[in-house]
PALUM-276435 format. One line per field, with one value per residue (C-alpha): residue in one letter; x, y, z. Coordinates in Angstrom, 2 decimals, always signed. Layout:
BEGIN
residu: c(A  ...)
X: c(X  ...)
Y: c(Y  ...)
Z: c(Z  ...)
% end
This chain:
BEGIN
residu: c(X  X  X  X  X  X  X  X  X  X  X  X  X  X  X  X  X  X  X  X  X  X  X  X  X  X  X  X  X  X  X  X  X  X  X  X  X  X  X  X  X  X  X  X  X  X  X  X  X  X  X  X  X  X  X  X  X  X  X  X  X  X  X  X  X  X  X  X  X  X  X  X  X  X  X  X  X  X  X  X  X  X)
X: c(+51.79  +50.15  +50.26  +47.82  +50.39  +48.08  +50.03  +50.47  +54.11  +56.63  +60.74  +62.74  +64.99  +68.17  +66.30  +65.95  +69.08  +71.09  +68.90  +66.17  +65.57  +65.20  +62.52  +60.60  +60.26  +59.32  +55.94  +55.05  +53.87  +51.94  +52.89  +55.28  +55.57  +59.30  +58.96  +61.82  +62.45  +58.69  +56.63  +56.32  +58.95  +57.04  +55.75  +57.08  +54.85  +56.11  +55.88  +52.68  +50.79  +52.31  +51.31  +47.20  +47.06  +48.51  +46.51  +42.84  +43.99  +44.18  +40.70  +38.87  +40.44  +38.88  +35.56  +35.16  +35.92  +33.31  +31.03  +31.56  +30.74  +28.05  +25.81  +27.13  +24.87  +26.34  +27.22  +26.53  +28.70  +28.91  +32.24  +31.54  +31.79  +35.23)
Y: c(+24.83  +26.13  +29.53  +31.17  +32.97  +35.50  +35.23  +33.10  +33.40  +33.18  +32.64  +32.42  +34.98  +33.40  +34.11  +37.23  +37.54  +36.14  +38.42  +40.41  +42.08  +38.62  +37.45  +40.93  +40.64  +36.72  +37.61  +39.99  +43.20  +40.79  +40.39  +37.73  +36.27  +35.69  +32.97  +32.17  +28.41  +27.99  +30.76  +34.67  +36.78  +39.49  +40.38  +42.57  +44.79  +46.47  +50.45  +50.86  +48.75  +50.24  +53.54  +52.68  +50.97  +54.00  +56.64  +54.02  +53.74  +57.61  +57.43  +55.33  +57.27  +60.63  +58.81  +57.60  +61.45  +62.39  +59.69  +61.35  +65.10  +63.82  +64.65  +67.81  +70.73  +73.19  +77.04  +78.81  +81.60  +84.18  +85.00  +88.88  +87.72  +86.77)
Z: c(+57.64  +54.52  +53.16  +50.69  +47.63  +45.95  +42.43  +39.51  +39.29  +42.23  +42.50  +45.08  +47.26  +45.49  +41.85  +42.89  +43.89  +41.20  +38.70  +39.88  +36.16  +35.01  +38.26  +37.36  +33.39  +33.63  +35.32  +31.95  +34.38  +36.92  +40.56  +41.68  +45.20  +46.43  +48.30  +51.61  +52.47  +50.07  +52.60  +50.71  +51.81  +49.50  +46.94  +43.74  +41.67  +39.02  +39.54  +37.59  +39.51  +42.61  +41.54  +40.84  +44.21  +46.06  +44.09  +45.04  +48.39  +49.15  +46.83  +49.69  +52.22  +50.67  +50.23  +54.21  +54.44  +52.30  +53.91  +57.59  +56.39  +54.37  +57.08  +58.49  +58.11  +55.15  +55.06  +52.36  +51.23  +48.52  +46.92  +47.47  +51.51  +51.09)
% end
């Protein structure tokens, strides 16, 4: 069986192992897939990267918010009503 490895650079679970600093600098800040018996185990990101993808995930999350209320009929208030 094939499997598709989204990266350019990959290493095995006993790379890792033996030096994970090593496995994570070789890549130069790009992802690496850690491949088990030649399949990806996972995949390692450095922090950064990490980071961005968590902060545009919560993005789309707010937008399919903003998308649903788009429509909703709005109230308008004056501050001297609060």
């Amino acid at each position: 069986m094939t499997t598709r490895i989204l990266t350019e650079a990959a290493a095995s679970i006993s790379e890792l192992k033996a030096n994970p600093m090593k496995v994570a600098l070789s890549a130069h800040g790009e992802p690496i897939a850690v491949l088990n018996r030649n399949e990806p185990a996972f995949y390692c990101i450095p922090a950064e990267t990490y980071e961005f993808m968590m902060d545009y995930m919560e993005d789309l999350e707010l937008l399919a918010i903003v998308e649903q209320r788009k429509s909703e009929p709005s109230i308008k208030v004056s501050l001297n009503d609060l």
